[in-house]
C-alpha positions in Angstrom: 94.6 91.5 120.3 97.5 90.6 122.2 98.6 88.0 120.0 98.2 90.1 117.1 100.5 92.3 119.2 103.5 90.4 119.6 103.3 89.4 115.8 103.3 92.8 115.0 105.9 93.4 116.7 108.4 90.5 116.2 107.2 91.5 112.4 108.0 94.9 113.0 111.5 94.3 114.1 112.3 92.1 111.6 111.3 94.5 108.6 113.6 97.6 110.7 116.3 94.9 111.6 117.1 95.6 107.6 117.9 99.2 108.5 120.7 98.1 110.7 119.9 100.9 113.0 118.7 100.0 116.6 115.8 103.2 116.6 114.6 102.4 113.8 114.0 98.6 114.7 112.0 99.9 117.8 109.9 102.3 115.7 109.2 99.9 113.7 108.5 97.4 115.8 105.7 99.8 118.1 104.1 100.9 114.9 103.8 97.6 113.1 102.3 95.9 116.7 99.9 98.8 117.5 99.1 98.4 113.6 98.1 95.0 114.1 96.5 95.1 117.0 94.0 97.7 116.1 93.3 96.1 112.7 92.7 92.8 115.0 90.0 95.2 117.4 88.3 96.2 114.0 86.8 92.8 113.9 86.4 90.7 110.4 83.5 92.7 109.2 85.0 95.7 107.2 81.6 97.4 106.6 79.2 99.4 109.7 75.8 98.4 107.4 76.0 95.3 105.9 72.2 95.4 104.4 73.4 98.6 102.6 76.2 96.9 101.0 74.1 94.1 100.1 72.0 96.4 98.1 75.0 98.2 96.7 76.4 95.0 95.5 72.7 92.9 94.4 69.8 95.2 94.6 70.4 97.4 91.3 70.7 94.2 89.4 67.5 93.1 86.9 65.7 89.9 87.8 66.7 88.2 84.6 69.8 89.5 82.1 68.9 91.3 79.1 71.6 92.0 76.9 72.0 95.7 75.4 71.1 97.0 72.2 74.4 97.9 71.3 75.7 94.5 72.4 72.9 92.8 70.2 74.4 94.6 67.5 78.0 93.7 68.3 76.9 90.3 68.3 75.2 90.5 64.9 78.0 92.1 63.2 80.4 89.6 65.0 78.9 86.3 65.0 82.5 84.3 65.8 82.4 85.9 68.9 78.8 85.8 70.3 79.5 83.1 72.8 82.3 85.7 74.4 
């Protein structure tokens, strides 16, 4: 995290440095470096239960495709566009 720190803040200073006002650079700079640093703590995972997201994300799906009634219909009525 401390390298994450010192980005944050030499970004931090930068992005107030456009203010022109010296405060402003250091509040900037502290908030943008603590930002940072936390988000580096958090890890690279941004989920707690990553079996419950896999579900949420694969396990409503069917085995196999089937295509709607309505969109068998669409299809029928539009035939230049059934490969869509």
């Amino acid at each position: 995290p401390w390298n994450s720190l010192v980005a944050g803040l030499a970004g931090g200073a930068v992005i107030g440095m456009t203010t022109g006002r010296p405060q402003i650079v250091g509040a900037t700079a502290i908030g943008v470096g603590l930002l940072m640093a936390f988000v580096d703590m958090s890890g690279a995972k941004t989920v707690r239960n990553e079996e419950e997201l896999e579900f949420k994300r694969m396990g409503l799906l069917p085995k196999q495709h089937r295509e709607s009634d309505a969109l068998t219909a669409l299809k029928e009525q539009f035939p230049q566009h059934k490969d869509l």
